[in-house]
C-alpha positions as CSV (number, residue, x, y, z in Angstrom):
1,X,-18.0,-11.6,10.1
2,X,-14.9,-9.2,11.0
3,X,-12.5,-8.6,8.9
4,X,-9.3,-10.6,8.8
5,X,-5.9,-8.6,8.2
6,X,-2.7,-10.3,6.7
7,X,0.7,-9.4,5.4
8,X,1.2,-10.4,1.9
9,X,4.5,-11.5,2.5
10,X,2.9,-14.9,4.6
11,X,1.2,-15.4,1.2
12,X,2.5,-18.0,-1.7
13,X,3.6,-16.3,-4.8
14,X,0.5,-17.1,-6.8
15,X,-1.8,-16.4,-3.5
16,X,-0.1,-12.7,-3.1
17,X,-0.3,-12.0,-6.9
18,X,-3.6,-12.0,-6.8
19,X,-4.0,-10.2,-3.8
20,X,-1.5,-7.2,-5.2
21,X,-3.9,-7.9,-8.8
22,X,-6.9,-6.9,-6.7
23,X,-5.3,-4.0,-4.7
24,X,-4.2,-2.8,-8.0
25,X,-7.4,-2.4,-9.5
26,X,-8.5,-0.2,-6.4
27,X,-5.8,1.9,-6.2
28,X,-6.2,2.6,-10.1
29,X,-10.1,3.6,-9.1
30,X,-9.8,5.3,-5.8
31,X,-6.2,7.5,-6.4
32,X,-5.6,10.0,-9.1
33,X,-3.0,8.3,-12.3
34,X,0.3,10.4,-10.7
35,X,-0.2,9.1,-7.2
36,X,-1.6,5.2,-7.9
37,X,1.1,3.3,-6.5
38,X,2.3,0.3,-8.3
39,X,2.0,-3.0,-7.0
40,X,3.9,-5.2,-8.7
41,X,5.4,-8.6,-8.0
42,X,8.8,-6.6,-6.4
43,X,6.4,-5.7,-3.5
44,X,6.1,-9.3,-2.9
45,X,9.4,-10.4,-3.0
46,X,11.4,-10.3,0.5
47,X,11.9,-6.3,0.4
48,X,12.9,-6.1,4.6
49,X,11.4,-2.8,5.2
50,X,8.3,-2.6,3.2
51,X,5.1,-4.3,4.2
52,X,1.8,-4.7,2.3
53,X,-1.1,-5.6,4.6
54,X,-4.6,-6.3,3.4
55,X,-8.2,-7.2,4.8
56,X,-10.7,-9.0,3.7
57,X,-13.8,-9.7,4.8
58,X,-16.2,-13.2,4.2
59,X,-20.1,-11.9,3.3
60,X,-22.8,-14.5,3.0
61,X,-21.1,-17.4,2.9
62,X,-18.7,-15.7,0.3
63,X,-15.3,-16.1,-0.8
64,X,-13.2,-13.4,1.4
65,X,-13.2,-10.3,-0.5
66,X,-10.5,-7.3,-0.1
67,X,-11.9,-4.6,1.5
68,X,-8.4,-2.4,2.3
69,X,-4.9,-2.4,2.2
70,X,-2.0,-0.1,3.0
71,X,2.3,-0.1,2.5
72,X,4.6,1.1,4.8
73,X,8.2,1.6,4.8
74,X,10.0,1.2,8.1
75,X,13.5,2.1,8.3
76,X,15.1,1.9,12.4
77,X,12.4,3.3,14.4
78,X,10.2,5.3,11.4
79,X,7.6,3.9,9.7
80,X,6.5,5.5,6.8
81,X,3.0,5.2,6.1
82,X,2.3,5.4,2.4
83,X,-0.8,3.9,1.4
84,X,-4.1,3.5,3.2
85,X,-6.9,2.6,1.5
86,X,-10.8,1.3,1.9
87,X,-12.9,0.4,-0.8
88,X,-15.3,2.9,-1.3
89,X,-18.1,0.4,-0.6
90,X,-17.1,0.1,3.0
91,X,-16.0,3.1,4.5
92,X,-17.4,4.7,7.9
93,X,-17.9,1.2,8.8
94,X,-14.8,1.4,10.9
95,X,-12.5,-0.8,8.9
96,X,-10.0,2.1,8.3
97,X,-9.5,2.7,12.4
98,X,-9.3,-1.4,12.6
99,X,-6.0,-1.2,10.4
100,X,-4.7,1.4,11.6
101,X,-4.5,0.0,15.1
102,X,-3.6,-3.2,13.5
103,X,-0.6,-1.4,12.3
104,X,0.1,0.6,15.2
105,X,0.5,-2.4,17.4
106,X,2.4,-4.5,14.8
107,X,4.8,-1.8,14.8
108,X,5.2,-0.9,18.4
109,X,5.6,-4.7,18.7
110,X,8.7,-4.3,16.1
111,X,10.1,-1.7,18.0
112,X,9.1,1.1,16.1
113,X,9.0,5.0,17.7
114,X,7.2,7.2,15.4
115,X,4.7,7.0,12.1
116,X,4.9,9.5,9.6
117,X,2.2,9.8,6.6
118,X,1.5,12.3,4.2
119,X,-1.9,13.4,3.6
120,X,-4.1,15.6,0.9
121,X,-5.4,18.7,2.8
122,X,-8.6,18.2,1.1
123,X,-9.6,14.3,2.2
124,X,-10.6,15.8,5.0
125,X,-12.4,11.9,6.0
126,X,-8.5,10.3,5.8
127,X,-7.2,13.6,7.9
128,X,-10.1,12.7,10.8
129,X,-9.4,8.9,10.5
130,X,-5.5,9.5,11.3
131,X,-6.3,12.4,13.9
132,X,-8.4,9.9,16.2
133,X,-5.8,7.5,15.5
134,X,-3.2,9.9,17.8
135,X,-1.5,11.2,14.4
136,X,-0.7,15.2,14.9
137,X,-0.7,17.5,11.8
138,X,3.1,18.9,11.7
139,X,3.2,20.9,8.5
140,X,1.8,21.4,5.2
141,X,3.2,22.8,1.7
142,X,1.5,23.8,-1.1
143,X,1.4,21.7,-3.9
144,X,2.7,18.8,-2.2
145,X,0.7,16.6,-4.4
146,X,-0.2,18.7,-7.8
147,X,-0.6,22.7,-8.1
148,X,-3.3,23.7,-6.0
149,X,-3.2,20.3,-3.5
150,X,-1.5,21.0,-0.1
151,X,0.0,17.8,1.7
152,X,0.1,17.8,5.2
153,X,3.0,16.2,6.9
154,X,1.1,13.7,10.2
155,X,3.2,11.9,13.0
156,X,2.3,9.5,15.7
157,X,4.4,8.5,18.2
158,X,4.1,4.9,19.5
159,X,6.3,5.3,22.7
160,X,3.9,8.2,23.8
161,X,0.7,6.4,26.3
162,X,2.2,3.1,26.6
């Protein structure tokens, strides 16, 4: 079955509670304590310019289960891209590409011009993912993320082969 991508803000308080519950507990596995992002009930409530979105994916006749998620910030015509994530289980399955085009045409369709991420020089998997998404590398500094971790500054421009 494919996977099925929703924003938690269509979700019911209790409904997207346990959706940010879930995301939570992979974020707090997958990223380092100083950059696990919190998700908390705020990122439920009717914040204009941030979006959660999350897949999940029915297996054997299962309940759906989350498979990935990701925030983004838009203000005007940027998006910041903060958080991208697959659970570990399904990665290279293509389910990272399948949101980020998700995302890409939600926010051309919004009118957005340009997405901007920041990136650990060493996940190199997460740099190749955003590279064959159309995402350029524009700079990097040193210790972005802790002493010794580079970040490296990515951009996409939505306007650009439409």
């Amino acid at each position: 079955m494919p996977p099925t991508i929703s924003d938690i803000h269509s979700l019911k308080r209790n409904e997207a509670l346990e959706i940010l519950t879930q995301i939570s507990r992979v974020e707090k596995k997958t990223f380092p304590t100083n950059e696990a992002f919190p998700f908390g009930e705020e990122l439920w409530r009717k914040k204009p310019n941030t979006r959660v979105l999350y897949a999940t994916q029915s297996r054997e006749g299962n309940a759906p289960e989350l498979i990935a998620y990701a925030v983004y910030v838009r203000q005007k015509g940027v998006a910041l891209l903060h958080k991208v994530c697959v659970i570990e289980s399904c990665r290279r399955q293509g389910i990272g590409g399948l949101l980020m085009s998700y995302i890409q045409e939600r926010l051309r369709r919004e009118g957005c011009q340009y997405i901007q991420l920041w990136v650990d020089k060493a996940r190199e998997p997460a740099r190749k993912l955003y590279q064959r998404c159309g995402f350029e590398e524009k700079e990097q500094i040193p210790d972005y993320y802790s002493p010794g971790r580079a970040g490296i500054r990515m951009t996409l421009d939505l306007d650009r082969g439409v």
